[in-house]
C-alpha positions in Angstrom: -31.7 2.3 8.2 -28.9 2.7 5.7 -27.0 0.1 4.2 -23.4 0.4 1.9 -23.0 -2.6 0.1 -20.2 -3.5 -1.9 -19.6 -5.9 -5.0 -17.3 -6.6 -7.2 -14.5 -8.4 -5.6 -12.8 -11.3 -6.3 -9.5 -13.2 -7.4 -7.3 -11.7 -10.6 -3.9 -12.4 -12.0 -1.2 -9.9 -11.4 -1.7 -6.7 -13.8 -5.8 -8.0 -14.2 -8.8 -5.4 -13.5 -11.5 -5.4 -11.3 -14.2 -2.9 -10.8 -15.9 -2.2 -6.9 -19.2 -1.3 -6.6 -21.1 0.0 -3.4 -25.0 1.2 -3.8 -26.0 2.7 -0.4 -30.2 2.5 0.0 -32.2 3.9 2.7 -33.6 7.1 3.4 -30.9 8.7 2.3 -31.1 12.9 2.0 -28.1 13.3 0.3 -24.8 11.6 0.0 -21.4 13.9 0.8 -17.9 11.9 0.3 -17.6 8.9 -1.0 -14.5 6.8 -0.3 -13.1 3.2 -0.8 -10.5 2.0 2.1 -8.7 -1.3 1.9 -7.1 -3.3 4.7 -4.3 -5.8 3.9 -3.7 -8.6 6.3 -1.6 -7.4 9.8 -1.8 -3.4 8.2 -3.4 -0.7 9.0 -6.9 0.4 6.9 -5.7 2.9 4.5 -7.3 5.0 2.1 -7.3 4.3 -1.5 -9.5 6.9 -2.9 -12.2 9.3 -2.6 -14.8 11.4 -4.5 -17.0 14.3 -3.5 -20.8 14.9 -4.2 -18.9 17.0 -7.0 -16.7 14.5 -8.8 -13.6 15.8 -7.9 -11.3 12.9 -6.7 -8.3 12.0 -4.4 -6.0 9.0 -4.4 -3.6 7.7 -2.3 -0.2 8.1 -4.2 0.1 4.1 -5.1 -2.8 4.0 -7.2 -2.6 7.3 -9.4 -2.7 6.4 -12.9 -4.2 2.9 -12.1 -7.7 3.3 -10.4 -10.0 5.3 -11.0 -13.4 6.1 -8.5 -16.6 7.5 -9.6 -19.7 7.9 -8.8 -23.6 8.2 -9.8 -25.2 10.3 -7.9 -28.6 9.2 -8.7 -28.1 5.6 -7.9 -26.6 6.5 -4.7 -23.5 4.5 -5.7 -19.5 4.9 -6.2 -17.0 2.7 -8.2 -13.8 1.7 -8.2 -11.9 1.3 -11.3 -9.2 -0.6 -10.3 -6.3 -1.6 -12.9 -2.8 -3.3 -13.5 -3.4 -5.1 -10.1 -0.4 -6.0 -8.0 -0.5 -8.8 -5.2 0.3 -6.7 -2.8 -2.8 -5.0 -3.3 -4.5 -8.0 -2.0 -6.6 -6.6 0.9 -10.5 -6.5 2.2 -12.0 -3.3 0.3 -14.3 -1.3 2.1 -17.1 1.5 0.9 -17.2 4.5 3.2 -19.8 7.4 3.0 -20.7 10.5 4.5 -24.7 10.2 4.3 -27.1 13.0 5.7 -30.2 11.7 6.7 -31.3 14.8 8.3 -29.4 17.7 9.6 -26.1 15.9 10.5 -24.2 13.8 8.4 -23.1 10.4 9.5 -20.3 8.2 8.7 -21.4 4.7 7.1 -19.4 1.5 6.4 -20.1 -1.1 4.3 -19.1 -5.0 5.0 -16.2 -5.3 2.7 -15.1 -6.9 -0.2 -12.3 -9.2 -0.8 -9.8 -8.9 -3.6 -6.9 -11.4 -4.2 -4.3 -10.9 -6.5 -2.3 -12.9 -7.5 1.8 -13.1 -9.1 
C-alpha cells in the first residue's frame, strides 16, 4: 500500500509564500518523477512542476522564477517552493509520483491540498 500525502496548504495574501510538501511511505523500491499538479475551480488539472530521481526540474511557464520543486530522496518526499503568490493561483494542489514497487512503475496521487490566495 502506498500513500502520497501532501501538506502545506493554506490561505496567503497576494505576493505571500507557501511551501507543499508530500512524503510518500510504503514499500516503496524506488521513486522516478515527482510532480505537483494544481486544479483551479471549473479548469482543467495542469502541471505546475516536476523533478526527476536526478534533480533536474521542469515548470510550467507561469511559475519560472517563482517556485521552486525539490526533492529528498531519502525521505521519499518532494517540495514545492511556491513564491509571490497571485489569486489566480488559487487551486487544489496535488502530489503525483511515479513509484516502482517491483518491476513496473505505477502512477500515484495524493489527496490534495488547498491553497487560497488572496488580492
Amino acid at each position: 500500500q502506498v500513500q502520497l500525502v501532501e501538506s502545506g496548504g493554506g490561505f496567503v495574501h497576494a505576493g505571500g509564500s507557501l511551501i507543499l510538501s508530500c512524503a510518500a511511505s510504503g514499500t516503496i523500491f524506488s521513486i522516478n518523477t515527482m510532480c505537483w499538479y494544481r486544479q483551479a475551480p471549473g479548469k482543467q488539472r495542469e502541471l505546475v512542476a516536476e523533478i526527476n530521481r536526478g534533480g533536474i526540474t521542469n515548470y510550467v511557464d507561469s511559475v519560472k522564477g517563482r517556485f521552486n520543486i525539490s526533492r529528498d530522496n531519502a525521505k521519499n518526499t518532494v517540495y514545492l517552493q511556491m513564491n509571490s503568490l497571485e489569486p489566480e493561483e488559487t487551486a487544489d494542489y496535488y502530489c503525483n509520483a511515479e513509484i516502482r514497487l517491483g518491476n513496473v512503475p505505477l502512477n500515484y496521487w495524493g489527496q490534495g491540498t488547498q491553497v487560497t490566495v488572496s488580492s
